[in-house]
C-alpha positions, -999 to +999 in steps of 0.1 A: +240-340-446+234-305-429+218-281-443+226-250-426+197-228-438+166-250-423+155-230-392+126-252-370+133-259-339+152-296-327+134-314-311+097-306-329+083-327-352+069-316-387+043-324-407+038-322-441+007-322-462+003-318-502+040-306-511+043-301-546+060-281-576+053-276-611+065-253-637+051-216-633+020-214-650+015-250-653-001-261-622-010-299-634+026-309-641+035-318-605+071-328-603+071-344-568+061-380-568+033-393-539+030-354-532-003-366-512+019-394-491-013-421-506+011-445-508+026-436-471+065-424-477+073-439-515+097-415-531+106-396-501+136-396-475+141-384-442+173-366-440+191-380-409+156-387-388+125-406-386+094-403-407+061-417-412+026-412-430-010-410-414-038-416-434-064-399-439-089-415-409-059-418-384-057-383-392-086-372-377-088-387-345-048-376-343-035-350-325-029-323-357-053-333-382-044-325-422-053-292-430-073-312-462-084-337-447-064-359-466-032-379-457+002-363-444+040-371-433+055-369-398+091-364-396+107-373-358+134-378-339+152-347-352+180-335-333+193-308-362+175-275-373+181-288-407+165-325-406+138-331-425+118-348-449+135-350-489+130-361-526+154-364-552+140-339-585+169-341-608+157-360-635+123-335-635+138-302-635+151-282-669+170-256-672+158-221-676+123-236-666+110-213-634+090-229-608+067-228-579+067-241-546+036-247-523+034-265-493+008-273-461+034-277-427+022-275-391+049-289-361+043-302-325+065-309-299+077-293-272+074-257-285+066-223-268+053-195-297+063-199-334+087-209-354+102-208-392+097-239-416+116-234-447+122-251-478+152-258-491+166-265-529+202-286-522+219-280-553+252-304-561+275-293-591+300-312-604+335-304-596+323-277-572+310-273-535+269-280-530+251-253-526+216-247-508+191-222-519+158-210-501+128-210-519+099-210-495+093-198-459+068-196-431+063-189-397+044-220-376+026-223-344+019-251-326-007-273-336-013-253-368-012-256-404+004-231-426+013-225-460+050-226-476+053-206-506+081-198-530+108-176-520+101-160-551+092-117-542+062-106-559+058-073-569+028-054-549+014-038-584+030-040-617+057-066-627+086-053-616+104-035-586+138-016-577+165-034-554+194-016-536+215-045-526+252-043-515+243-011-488+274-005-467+256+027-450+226+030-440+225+064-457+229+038-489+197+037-515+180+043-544+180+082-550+166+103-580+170+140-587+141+160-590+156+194-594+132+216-617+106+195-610+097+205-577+083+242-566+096+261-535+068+271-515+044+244-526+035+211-508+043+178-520+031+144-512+055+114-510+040+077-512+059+049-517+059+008-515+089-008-498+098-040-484+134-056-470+156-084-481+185-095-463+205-120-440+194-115-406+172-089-411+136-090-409+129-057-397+139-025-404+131+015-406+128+024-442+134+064-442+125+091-472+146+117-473+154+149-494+190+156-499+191+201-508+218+220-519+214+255-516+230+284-542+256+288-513+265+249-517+252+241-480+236+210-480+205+200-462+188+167-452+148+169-448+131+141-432+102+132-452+087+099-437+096+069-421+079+032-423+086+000-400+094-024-431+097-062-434+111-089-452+071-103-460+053-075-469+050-045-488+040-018-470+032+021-476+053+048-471+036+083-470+050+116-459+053+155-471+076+184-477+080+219-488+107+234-498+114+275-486+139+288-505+155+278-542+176+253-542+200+243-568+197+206-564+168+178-549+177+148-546+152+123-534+159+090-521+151+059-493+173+051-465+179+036-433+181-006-428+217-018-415+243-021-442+235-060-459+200-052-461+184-046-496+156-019-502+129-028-520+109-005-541+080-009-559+066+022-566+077+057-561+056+088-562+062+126-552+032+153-565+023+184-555-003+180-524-041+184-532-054+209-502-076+185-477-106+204-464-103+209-426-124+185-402-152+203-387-160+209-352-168+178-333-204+176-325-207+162-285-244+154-271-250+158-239-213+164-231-228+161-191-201+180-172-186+176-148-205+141-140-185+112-131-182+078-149-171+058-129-195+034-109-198+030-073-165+056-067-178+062-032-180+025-028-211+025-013-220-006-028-188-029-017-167-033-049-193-036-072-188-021-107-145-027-097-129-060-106-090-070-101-068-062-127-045-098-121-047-125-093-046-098-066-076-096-041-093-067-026-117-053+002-128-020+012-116-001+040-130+030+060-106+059+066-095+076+032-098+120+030-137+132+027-129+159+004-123+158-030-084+164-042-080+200-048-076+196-083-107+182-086-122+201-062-109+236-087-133+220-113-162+213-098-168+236-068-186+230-043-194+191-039-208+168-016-183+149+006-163+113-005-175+088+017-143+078+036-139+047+019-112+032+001-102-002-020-071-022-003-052-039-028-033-067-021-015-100-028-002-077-058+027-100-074+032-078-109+032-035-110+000-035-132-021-055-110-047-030-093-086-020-091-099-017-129-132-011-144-147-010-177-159+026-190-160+021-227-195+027-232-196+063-210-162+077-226-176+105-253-150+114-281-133+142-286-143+153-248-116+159-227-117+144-191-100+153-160-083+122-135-086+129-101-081+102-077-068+095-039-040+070-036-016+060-006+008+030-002+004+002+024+028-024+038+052-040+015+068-009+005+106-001+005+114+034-012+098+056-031+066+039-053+048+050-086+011+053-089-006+056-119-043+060-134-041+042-164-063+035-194-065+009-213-076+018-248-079-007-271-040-024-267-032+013-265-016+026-229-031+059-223-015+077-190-040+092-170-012+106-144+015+095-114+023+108-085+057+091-064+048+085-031+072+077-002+057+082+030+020+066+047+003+099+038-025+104+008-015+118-026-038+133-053-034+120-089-046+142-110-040+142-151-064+142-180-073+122-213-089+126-247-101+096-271-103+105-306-108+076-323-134+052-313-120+027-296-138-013-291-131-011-253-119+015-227-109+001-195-093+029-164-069+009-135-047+016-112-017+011-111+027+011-107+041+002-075+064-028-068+049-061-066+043-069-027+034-035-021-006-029-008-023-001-026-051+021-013-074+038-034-104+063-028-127+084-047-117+082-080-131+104-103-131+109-141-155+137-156-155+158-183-147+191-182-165+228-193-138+247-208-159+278-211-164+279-179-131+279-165-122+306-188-145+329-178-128+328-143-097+333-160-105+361-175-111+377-143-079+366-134-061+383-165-081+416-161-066+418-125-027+407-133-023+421-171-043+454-170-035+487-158-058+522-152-047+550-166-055+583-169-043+602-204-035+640-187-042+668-212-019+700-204-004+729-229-017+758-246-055+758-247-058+730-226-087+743-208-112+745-235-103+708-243-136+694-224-156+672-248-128+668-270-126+632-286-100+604-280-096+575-295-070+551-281-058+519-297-034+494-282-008+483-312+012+455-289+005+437-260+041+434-238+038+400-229+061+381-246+048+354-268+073+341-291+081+311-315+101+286-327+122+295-357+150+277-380+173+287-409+155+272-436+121+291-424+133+320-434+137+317-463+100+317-471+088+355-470+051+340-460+065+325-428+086+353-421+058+380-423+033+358-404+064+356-380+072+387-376+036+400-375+021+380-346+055+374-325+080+395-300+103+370-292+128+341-309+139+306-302+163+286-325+151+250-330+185+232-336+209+262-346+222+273-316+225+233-300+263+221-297+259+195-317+248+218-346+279+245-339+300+218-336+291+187-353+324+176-355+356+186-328+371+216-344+342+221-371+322+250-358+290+264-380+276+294-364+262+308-399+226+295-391+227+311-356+241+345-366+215+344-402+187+341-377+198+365-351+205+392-379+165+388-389+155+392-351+175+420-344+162+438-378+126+437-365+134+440-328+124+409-319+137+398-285+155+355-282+162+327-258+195+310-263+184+275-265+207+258-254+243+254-245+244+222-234+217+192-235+219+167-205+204+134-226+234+113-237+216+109-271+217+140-281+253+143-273+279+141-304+299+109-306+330+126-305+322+140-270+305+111-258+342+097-270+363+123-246+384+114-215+370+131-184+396+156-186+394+164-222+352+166-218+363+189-191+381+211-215+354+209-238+327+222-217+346+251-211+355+260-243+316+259-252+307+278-232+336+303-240+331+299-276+289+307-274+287+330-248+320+352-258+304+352-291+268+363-285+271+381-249+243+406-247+223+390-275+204+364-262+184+378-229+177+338-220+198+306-220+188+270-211+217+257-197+215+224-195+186+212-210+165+184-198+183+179-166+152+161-147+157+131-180+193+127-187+223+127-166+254+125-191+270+156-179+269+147-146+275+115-147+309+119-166+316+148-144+303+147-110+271+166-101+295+201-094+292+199-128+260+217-134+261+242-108+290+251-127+281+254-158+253+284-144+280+297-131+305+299-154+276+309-181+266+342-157+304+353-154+306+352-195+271+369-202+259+386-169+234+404-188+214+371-196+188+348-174+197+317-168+171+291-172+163+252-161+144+241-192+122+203-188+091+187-201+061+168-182+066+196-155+027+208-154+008+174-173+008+154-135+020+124-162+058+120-150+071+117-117+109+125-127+097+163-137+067+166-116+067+203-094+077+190-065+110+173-079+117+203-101+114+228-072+141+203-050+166+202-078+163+238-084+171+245-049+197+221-046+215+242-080+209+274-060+226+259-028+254+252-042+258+287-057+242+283-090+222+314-101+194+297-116+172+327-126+143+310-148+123+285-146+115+268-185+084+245-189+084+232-223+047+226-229+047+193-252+013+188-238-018+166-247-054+171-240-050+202-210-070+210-184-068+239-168-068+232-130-035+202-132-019+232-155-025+260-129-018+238-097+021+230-110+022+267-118+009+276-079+039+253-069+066+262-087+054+300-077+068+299-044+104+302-059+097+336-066+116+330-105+096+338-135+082+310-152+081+308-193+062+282-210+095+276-234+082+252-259+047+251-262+028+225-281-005+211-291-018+183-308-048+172-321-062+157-358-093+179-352-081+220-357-109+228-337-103+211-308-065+217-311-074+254-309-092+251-278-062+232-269-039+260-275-063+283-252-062+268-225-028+266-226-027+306-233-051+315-208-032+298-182-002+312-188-015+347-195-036+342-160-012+332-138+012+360-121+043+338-119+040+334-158+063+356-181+059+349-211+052+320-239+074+308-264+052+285-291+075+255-305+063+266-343+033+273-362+039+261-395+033+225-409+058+207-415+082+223-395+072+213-362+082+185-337+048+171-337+021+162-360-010+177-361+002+207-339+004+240-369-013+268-366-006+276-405-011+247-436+024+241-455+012+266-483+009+295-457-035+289-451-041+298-414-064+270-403-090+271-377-061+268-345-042+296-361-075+316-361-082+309-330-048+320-320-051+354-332-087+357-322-070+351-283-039+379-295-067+404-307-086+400-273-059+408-255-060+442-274-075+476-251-089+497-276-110+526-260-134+558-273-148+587-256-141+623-246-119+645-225-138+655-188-141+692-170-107+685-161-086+673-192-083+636-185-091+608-202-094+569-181-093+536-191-083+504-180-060+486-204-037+456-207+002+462-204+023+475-240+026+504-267-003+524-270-013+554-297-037+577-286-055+603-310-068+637-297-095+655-324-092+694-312-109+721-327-080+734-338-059+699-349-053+662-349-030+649-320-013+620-320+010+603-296+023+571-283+030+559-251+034+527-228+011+514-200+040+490-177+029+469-150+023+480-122-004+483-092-014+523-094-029+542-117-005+551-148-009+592-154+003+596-187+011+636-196+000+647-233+014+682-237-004+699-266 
């Protein structure tokens, strides 16, 4: 008879050793009969196949030996998923008696990974249909013994747990209010212990999430935490969250499996968040800069130290560049010449397959190392290839950086790494084009690199691009006897524009908003001004959030980008547009831009038209590629007044071919021939472990378009604050250094409320931690501040960078104040003080 729950495979046989169940509690009274198969296969049946018992001695000279050493059963000749080996239990069984299961299964057989055993209660009632139950399952490889245990869900800790069942959302679950019970402006932690249970699902998202109505009956939805669940085990769920303003409800509650699946709950806890002290600096011996470490690069000594990554083969060749790539070459100065040689790669039959070589023992953590590497194709290839310097770290992929190649030429890789954890093994290959296609590599390098000193070179650089000389010019009544008279000048803003990241709900904590408006000149909306939050729904517009954040700008003169009118990656598009005919998407571009552009001309100086263009392609693909010229163009006939930007990410990392410089600048031009007045060029800055030199050589590239360039969404990221802050200024200093940059727009400051973890420059609770001190430090340095006295013939110098100065004379007779403004420029600013 089937039974349509049993799951192994057909064809594989089972085994079964010491099956047995007994009352809970009572683990003497076994109920199966020749539960040890000593007297071979008494008692039992095999449903619709063959069976048989090995003894003990067979057993061992067999080809699956009893997991006890004892006796066993082998069902064969199955042919159904649900054949197996059963026993008749009516007469030992009472009811309202619980019981446990236990059982020791392996299978063989033609079977490639693993597979589920289960066991199975057939239940027939009289008068009504038979019914099967599932009380014990497990997962089996071959030629291995596991244990079945009752189906039977176990609480974690305690005795009991909380079941959603019968979801039909997968917004469905259990919720709780906690209105009064929770602070605004305080920080509190979330942990709780979930698991899944469901048809068909054994693996699902489990979400946290806080549900907040404001006074003004808006509602709000805060992500809290998320957890990859299953239907085994419990596992943790942990997150955080703060509220800003007062709301009049909180509702907590877990989310997220497909409808059918039950969440499981076992505990559930929210306090307020104990303050964790901050991790000190990372303490590096002999941090040896600059030195590489990896063996024989100049393969002087053949290919020793190098192995093959795969069942390639290679040899050495002589010919490869004698310099080092000029990213390297930025780091470490003057250095002796490569050898010429190279490693030929071939018989490559997979993309991974490639020179690799073992550095776990010289990698230092918390150090961050620069790639550098030479790399050209050889026969085999057809189109355009990916290389890559890749690290193996641990089963981790680490990306070292790519470069596409498409010609017989060499190509620098260059990228950079950082290991913060310590990992059991650290091996660097290379890697990424098609299988057939020979791969050449020469004078690899990986070294780590001296921060300090590449700042001290830009520095120089910032002193030539950001400052100004000028010459305070005393005139007026009196002004002749004015020689030795004191001056004090003080710099109260620097004009560069560094800005932030800002959304609705920030604002309405007063301790972000003065830290806000304190250390930034400039705006970007996270998600209010993005179509699908205007327009969630066709017809249902919400520009509240937009205008609310604009009004607090404009009231402290704070300059914004409009980010951004549309966004190219289909999943961030709405369903109901994804849903549109051609000519009604048409339609509904138009009125977009129509809507936002009618509404806000002159307000925002920037837009980022259609964001992320380099990684997404809906727009265009629904629409033809006219479509994004005109969008620019369309957007510059509604709001002449703004600066219309291209806006991607992985554009100055060296980790992403489809954004690298050299792409970007072609599809920039490409806008611009077609008539497309692309007037900005946006780098977002979602960037791990910088180094300068890769930073500064995609900023020398994309230069030669003449545009300004704003780093548009900068972030950071690392679980140590002081290394994140050194982070952050490189990033800074490379912007501020470099003449094609205009300005910085930071993507947040505040934890929690940031894209990224381990990125804030400001704890929840409004501490500034050692990055946001090491921000400000970098804002006050770029401060002029100068003393001394008027000359013989009533002028004061100094050299100071660009923005709002106040300047104080002390006369004999009075106290003189006045303000001016040092602007860029190459001459020497006179500034006339008329007393």
């Amino acid at each position: 008879m089937e039974n349509p729950q049993m799951k192994s495979d057909n064809g594989n046989s089972e085994n079964f050793n010491q099956n047995m169940m007994s009352p809970t509690g009572n683990s003497a009274a076994n109920i199966i009969v020749n539960h040890d198969f000593s007297h071979g296969l008494h008692s039992w049946h095999p449903n619709c196949c063959n069976g048989f018992a090995v003894s003990a001695e067979f057993g061992k000279r067999g080809e699956l030996s009893a997991r006890s050493g004892g006796n066993y059963a082998v069902v064969t000749n199955r042919t159904e998923c649900w054949q197996g080996l059963e026993q008749d239990i009516t007469s030992k069984i009472s009811p309202g008696s619980a019981y446990s299961v236990s059982a020791c299964v392996g299978v063989s057989g033609p079977l490639s990974g693993s597979t589920d055993v289960l066991a199975t209660l057939k239940i027939e009632n009289h008068g009504s249909a038979t019914s099967y139950i599932l009380i014990g399952k497990t997962s089996v490889s071959k030629e291995k013994w596991e244990i079945v245990e009752d189906g039977k869900i176990v609480p974690q800790s305690g005795k009991v747990f909380a079941s959603a069942t019968e979801r039909t959302q997968n917004w469905n679950g259990i919720q709780q209010e906690i209105t009064g019970r929770v602070q605004r402006k305080l920080a509190y932690n979330v942990e709780a212990v979930v698991r899944i249970f469901g048809k068909n699902v054994t693996n699902a998202s489990v979400r946290a999430t806080l549900w907040v109505q404001t006074p003004g009956c808006n509602d709000q939805y805060v992500g809290i935490a998320n957890v990859q669940a299953t239907d085994k085990d419990w596992v943790q769920l942990q997150g955080k969250f703060l509220l800003n303003g007062s709301p009049s409800r909180v509702v907590i509650y877990l989310e997220g499996p497909p409808p059918g699946a039950d969440i499981l709950v076992n505990a559930l806890v929210v306090k307020h968040a104990e303050k964790i002290p901050p991790s000190p600096p990372p303490v590096i011996e002999n941090p040896d800069f600059g030195v590489n470490i990896i063996t024989n690069s100049q393969l002087n000594d053949g290919t020793n130290g190098w192995f093959p990554l795969g069942n390639c083969n290679f040899s050495v060749g002589l010919g490869s560049p004698h310099i080092l790539p000029p990213m390297a070459r930025a780091s470490l100065g003057v250095h002796e010449p490569l050898s010429g040689r190279y490693i030929l790669v071939q018989n490559r039959t997979q993309t991974w397959m490639g020179p690799a070589q073992m550095i776990t023992a010289k990698v230092k953590l918390f150090l961050t190392y620069q790639v550098s590497a030479w790399v050209r194709l050889g026969s085999g290839a057809n189109g355009p290839q990916n290389v890559n310097v890749a690290l193996g770290v641990d089963s981790q992929w680490v990306n070292g950086g790519q470069v596409e190649i498409n010609d017989d030429w060499w190509h620098e890789i260059g990228g950079s790494f950082r290991i913060e954890k310590q990992p059991s093994k650290v091996m660097v290959y290379i890697q990424g084009p098609a299988a057939g296609v020979d791969l050449m590599v020469a004078g690899v390098q990986i070294f780590s690199v001296h921060r300090e000193a590449r700042f001290k070179h830009l520095r120089h650089q910032t002193d030539l691009i950001r400052k100004r000389d000028v010459i305070l010019k005393l005139s007026g009544a009196g002004s002749s006897s004015l020689s030795g008279t004191s001056v004090k000048v003080v710099q109260m803003q620097n004009s560069f524009p560094i800005g932030s990241c800002i959304s609705r709900t920030n604002i309405d904590n007063e301790d972000f908003v003065n830290f806000f408006v304190k250390n930034f000149n400039w705006a970007v909306f996270g998600n209010e001004l993005k179509w699908y939050w205007t327009e969630p729904q066709e017809g249902n517009f919400n520009y509240k959030d937009a205008d609310d954040l604009l009004a607090l700008c404009r009231n402290y003169n704070i300059e914004t980008r409009g980010h951004c009118i549309f966004w190219e990656v289909q999943d961030t598009v709405q369903q109901w547009i994804q849903a549109l005919s051609k000519d009604n998407l048409k339609k509904a571009v138009q009125s977009r831009l129509t809507d936002l552009l009618t509404r806000y001309k002159g307000k925002f100086r920037h837009y980022d038209v259609n964001n992320e263009m380099m990684h997404g392609s809906f727009y265009q693909d629904r629409l033809g590629k006219d479509i994004r010229a005109n969008m620019f163009k369309n957007a510059n006939q509604l709001d002449p007044s703004a600066t219309l930007f291209m806006n991607d990410y992985h554009v100055e990392d060296g980790c992403d071919t489809r954004s690298c410089p050299e792409r970007y600048i072609e599809h920039i031009l490409d806008l611009q021939e077609q008539g497309a007045p692309v007037g900005g060029i946006g780098i977002q800055g979602h960037i791990d472990s910088p180094v300068g030199p890769v930073v500064c050589a995609a900023l020398d590239k994309l230069g030669i378009l003449g545009l300004p360039i704003w780093f548009t969404e900068l972030d950071v990221s690392s679980g140590n604050v002081h290394v994140r802050g050194e982070d952050l200024e490189v990033m800074l200093r490379e912007a501020f250094a470099h003449p094609a940059v205009e300005g910085v727009m930071l993507w947040g400051f505040w934890e929690l409320f940031m894209s990224r973890d381990n990125a804030h420059l400001v704890n929840a609770e409004g501490d500034i931690n050692e990055t946001g001190r090491w921000f400000l430090a970098l804002k006050h340095e770029w401060l002029s501040h100068a003393r001394g006295h008027v000359d013989e013939q009533g002028q004061f110098q100094f050299r100071g960078f660009h923005g709002t100065y106040v300047v104080e004379l002390d006369t004999a007779s009075k106290k003189v104040t006045k303000t001016f403004v040092v602007e860029q420029g190459n001459s020497t600013l006179f500034v006339p003080i008329d007393l």
